[in-house]
C-alpha positions as CSV (number, residue, x, y, z in Angstrom):
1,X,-40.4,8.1,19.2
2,X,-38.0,5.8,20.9
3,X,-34.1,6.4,20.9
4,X,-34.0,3.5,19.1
5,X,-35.9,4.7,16.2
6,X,-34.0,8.0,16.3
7,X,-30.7,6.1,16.2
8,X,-31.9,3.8,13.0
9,X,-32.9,7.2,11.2
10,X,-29.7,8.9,12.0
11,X,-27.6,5.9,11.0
12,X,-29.5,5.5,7.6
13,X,-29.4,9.3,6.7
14,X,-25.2,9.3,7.6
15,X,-24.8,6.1,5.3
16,X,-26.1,8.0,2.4
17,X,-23.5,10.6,2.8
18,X,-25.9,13.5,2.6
19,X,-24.8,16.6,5.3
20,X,-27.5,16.5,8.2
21,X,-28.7,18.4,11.0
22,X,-29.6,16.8,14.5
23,X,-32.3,19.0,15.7
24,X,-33.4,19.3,19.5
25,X,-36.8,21.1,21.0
26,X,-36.9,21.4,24.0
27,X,-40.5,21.8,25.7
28,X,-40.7,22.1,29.7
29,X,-39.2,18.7,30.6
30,X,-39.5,16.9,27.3
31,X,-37.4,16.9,24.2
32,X,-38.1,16.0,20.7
33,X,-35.4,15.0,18.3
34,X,-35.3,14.7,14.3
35,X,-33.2,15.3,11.8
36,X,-33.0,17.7,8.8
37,X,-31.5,16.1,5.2
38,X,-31.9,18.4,1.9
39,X,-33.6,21.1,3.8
40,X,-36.1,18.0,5.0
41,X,-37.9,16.8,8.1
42,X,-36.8,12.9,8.0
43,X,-39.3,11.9,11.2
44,X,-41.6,14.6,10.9
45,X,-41.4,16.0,14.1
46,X,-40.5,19.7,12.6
47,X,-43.8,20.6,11.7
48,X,-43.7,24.5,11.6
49,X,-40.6,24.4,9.7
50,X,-40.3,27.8,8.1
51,X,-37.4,29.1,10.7
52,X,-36.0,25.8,11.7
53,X,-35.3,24.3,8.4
54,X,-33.9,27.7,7.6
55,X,-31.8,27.5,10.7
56,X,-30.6,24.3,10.3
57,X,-29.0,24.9,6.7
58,X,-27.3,28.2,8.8
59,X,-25.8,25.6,11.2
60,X,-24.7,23.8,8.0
61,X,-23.3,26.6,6.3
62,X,-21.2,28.0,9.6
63,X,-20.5,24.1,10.8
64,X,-21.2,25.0,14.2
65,X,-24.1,24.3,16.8
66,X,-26.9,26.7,17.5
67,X,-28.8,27.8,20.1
68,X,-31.7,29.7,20.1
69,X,-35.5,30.0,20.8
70,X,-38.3,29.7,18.3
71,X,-42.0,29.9,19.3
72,X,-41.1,29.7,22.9
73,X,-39.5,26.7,22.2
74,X,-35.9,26.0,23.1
75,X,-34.1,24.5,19.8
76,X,-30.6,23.2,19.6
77,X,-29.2,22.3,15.9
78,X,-25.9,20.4,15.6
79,X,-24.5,19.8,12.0
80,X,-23.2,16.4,11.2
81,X,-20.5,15.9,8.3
82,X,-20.4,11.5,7.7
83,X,-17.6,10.0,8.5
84,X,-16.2,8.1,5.6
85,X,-16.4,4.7,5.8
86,X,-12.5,2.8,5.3
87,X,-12.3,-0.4,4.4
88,X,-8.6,-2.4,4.6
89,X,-8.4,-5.7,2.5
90,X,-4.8,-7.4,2.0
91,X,-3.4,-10.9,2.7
92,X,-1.9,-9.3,6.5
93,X,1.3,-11.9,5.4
């Protein structure tokens, strides 16, 4: 998946306003990103999700990043809150 991709997903889950977790594996040199909404896999990537999923709703719960290792795998969690949106109308005069 391109960055570009990742960035379209990420921007349409944060428009909904749902809380969501950016999730990071990290595998020798590669990494492979997706992001958990409603205890959900939006791109898939997550597909032993037991212990992620339930470690992404812990990063939610604390509101903090997590490090740890799962499977030999290297996984970083970051929990997003969206930002609301503000919109100004008026005349400026």
């Amino acid at each position: 998946m391109s960055s570009c991709e990742f960035f379209r997903a990420l921007t349409r889950a944060s428009s909904e306003g749902g809380r969501i977790v950016i999730v990071k594996m990290l595998i020798g040199d590669n990494v492979l990103s997706d992001i958990v909404i409603n205890g959900r896999s939006l791109l898939g990537v997550i597909t032993n999700g037991g212990e992620v999923l339930e470690l992404a709703n812990k990063a939610l719960s604390e509101g903090k990043i997590i490090e740890t290792t799962v499977s030999g795998i290297r996984v970083i969690l970051e929990p997003m809150e969206p930002r609301p949106t503000i919109i100004v109308v008026g005349s400026g005069l």
